[in-house]
FILO-329499 format. One record per residue (C-alpha): residue in three letters; x, z, y. Coordinates in Angstrom, 1 decimal. Layout:
<rs>
> aa,east,up,north
> Ala,X,Z,Y
...
</rs>
This chain:
<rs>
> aa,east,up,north
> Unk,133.9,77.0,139.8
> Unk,133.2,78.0,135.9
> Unk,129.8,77.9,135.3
> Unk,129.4,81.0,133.0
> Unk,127.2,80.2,129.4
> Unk,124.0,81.3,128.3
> Unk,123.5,82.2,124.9
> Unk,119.8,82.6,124.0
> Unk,119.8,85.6,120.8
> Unk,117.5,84.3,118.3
> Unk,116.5,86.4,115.5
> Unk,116.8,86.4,111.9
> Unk,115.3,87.2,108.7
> Unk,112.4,85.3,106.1
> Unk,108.5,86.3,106.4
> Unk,105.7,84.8,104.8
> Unk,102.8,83.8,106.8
> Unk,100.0,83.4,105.2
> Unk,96.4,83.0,107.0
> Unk,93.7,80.0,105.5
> Unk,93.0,78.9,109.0
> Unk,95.8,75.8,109.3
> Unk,95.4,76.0,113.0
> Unk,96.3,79.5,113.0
> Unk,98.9,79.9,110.3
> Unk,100.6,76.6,112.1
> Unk,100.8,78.5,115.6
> Unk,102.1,81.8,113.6
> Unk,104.7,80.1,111.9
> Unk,105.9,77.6,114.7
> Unk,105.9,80.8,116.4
> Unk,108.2,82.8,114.2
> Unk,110.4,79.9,113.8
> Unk,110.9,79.1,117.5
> Unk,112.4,82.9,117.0
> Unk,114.8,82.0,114.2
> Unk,112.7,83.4,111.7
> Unk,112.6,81.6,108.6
> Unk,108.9,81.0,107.7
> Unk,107.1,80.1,104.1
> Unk,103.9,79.4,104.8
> Unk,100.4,80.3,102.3
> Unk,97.1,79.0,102.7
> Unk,95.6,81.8,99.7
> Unk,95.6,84.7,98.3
> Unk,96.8,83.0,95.1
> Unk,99.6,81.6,97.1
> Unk,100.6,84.7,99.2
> Unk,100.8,86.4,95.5
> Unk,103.1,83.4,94.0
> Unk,105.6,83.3,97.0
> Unk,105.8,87.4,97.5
> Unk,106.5,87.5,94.0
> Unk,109.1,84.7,93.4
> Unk,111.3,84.9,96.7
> Unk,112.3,88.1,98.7
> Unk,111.1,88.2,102.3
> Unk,111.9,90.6,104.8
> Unk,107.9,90.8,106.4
> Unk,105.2,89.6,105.1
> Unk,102.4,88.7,107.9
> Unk,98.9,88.2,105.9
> Unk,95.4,87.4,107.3
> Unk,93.5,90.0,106.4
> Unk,90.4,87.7,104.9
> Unk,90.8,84.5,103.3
> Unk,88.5,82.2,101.8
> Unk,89.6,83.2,98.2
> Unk,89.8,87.2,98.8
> Unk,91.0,90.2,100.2
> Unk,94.5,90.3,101.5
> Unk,94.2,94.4,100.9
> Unk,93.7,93.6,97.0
> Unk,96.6,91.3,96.8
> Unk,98.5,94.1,98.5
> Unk,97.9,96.6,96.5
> Unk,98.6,94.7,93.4
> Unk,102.0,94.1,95.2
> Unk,102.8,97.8,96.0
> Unk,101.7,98.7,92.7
> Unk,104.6,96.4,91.1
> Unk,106.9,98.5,93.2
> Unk,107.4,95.8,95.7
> Unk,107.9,97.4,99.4
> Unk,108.3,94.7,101.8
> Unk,106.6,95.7,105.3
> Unk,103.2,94.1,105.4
> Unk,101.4,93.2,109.1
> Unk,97.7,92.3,108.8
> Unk,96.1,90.0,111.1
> Unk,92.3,90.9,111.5
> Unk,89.3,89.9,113.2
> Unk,87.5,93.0,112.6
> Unk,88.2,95.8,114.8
> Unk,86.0,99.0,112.5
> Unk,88.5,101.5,112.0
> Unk,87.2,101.5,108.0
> Unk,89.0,98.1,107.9
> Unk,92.1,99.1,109.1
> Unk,92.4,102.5,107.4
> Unk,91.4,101.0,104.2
> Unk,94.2,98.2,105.1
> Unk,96.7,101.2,106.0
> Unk,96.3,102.7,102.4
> Unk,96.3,99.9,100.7
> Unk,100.1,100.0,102.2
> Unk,100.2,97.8,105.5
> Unk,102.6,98.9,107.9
> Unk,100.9,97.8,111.3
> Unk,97.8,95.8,112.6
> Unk,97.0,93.0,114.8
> Unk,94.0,92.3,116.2
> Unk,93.2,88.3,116.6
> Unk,93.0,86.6,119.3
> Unk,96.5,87.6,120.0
> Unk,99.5,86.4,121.7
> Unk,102.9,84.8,119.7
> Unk,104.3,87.5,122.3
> Unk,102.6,90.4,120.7
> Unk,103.0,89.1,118.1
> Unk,107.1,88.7,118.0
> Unk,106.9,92.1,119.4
> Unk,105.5,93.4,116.4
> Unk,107.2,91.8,113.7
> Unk,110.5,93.0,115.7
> Unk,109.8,96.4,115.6
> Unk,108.7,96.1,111.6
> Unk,111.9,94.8,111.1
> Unk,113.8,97.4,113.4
> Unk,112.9,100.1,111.0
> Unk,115.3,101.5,109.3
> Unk,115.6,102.3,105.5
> Unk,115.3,105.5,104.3
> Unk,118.3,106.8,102.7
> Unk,120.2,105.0,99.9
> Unk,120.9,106.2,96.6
> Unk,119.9,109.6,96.6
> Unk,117.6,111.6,94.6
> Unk,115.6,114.1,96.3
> Unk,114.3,117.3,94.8
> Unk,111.6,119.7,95.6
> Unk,110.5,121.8,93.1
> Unk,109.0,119.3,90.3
> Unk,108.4,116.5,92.6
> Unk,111.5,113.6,92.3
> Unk,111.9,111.5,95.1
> Unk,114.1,108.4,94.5
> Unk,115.0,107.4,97.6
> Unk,116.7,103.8,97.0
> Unk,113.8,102.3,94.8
> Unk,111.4,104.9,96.7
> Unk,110.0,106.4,93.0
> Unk,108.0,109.4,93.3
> Unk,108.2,111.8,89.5
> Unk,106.0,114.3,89.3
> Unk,107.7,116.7,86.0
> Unk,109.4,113.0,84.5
> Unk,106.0,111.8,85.2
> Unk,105.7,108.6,87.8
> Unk,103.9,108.7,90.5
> Unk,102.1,105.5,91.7
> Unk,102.1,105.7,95.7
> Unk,101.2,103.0,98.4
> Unk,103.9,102.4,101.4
> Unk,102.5,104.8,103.8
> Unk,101.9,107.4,100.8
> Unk,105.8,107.0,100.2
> Unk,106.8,107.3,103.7
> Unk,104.5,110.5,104.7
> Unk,106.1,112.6,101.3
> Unk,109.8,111.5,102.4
> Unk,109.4,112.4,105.7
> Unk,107.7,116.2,104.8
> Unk,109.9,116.4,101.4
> Unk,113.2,116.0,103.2
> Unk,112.0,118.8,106.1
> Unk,110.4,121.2,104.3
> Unk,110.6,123.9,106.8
> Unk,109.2,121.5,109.8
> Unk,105.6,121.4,111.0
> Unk,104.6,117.3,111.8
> Unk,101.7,117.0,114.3
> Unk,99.2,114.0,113.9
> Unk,101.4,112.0,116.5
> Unk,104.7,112.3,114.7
> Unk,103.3,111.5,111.3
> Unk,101.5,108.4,113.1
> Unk,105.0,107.0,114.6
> Unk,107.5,108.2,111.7
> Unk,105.2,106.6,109.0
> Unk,104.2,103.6,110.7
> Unk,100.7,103.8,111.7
> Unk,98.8,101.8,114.6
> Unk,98.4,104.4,117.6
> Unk,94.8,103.1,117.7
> Unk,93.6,103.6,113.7
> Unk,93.6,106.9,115.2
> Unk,93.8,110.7,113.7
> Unk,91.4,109.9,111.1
> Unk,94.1,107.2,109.5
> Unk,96.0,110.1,109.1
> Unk,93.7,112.9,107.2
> Unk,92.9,110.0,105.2
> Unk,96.4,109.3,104.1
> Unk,97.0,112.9,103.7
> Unk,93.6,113.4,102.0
> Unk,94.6,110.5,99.0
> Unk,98.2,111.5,98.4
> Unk,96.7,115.3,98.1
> Unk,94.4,113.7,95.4
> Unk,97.2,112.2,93.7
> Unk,99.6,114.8,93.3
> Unk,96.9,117.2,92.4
> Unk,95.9,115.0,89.7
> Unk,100.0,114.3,88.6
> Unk,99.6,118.2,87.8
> Unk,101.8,119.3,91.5
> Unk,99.6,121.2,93.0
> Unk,99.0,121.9,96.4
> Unk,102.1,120.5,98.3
> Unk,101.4,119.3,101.7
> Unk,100.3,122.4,103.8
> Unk,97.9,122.4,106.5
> Unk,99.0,124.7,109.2
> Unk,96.0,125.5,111.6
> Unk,96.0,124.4,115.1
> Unk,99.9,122.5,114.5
> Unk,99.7,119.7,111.7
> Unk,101.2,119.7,108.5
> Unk,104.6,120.6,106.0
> Unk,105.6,120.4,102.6
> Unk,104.7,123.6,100.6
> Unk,107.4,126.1,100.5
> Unk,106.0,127.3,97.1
> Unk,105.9,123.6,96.0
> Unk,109.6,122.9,97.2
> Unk,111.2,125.9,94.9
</rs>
């Protein structure tokens, strides 16, 4: 009788790991590479900063506090040099200021320590599950310019300088202007933790409101009472 084979799926694809704790960061990586992933690991900020912006990686999973800084000011200056790679934080702290401040700053998801390599496969699976927004297109809506392959947002020729989740909450209202997006469907088309809660979300909306105001667009995310929010029909003419 054949004994049928057993193929175990591993998965694919390079993150950088990078938490000051060698204990911790040798548990994430061993981890991620008992997965197939392939791991470079940082002990700093100043090294999380060297390899993000030498090699490209597919995630990057970053402590949130390590002994030389803020993980949330090395990701802006990342995002801020255009550089969009998904981001997971891993965090002591559970205050939602923390992880709303790390959600602006441009994380993509949250993990609270102590935590499972299970959870936290599970995660970085479902980071790298998302799929891209649309390639090689340029959106319009009224002045606003949204490039969608190098995700570029001009404001009348002028560029807009948006984090990650700013990015992904003006493609998803600019490219359905006549749709209403509750709280809930912002939270899971964006990318934000269930339990950063609705406050994550006025926040976001609150800063990217400041920033096209500012750019000269006006007022072009809508609050419509009672249902959530769209993209100005004024703004998108």
């Amino acid at each position: 009788m054949r004994v049928p084979m057993i193929f175990e799926h591993k998965m694919t694809g390079r993150i950088l790991a990078a938490d000051d704790d060698a204990i911790l960061r040798d548990f994430i990586a061993g981890g991620l590479r008992e997965e197939g992933y392939l791991v470079q690991e940082a002990a700093t900020i100043a090294e999380t900063l060297e390899h993000a912006r030498a090699s490209p990686f597919d995630l990057w999973v970053l402590d949130r506090q390590m002994a030389d800084g803020d993980s949330v000011a090395a990701l802006r200056a990342l995002r801020a040099e255009g550089r969009n790679t998904p981001a997971l934080f891993l965090t002591a702290s559970r205050q939602i200021e923390q992880r709303v401040e790390g959600l602006e700053a441009g994380a993509d998801d949250y993990l609270t320590k102590p935590f499972s390599i299970v959870e936290l496969t599970a995660r970085v699976r479902a980071l790298l599950r998302r799929p891209p927004v649309l390639r090689d297109t340029i959106l319009r809506r009224g002045e606003i310019e949204l490039h969608m392959d190098a995700r570029r947002v001009l404001v009348a020729t002028n560029e807009l300088a948006v984090t990650a989740n700013e990015w992904r909450l003006l493609a998803l209202l600019a490219q359905r202007p006549d749709m209403v997006f509750t709280r809930a469907q912002i939270m899971a088309d964006v990318g934000i933790a269930e339990d950063a809660g609705d406050v994550a979300v006025d926040h976001l909306i609150s800063r990217l409101r400041q920033k096209l105001r500012a750019q000269g667009a006006g007022d072009v995310i809508e609050t419509v009472r009672g249902m959530g929010f769209s993209f100005s029909r004024k703004a998108a003419q």
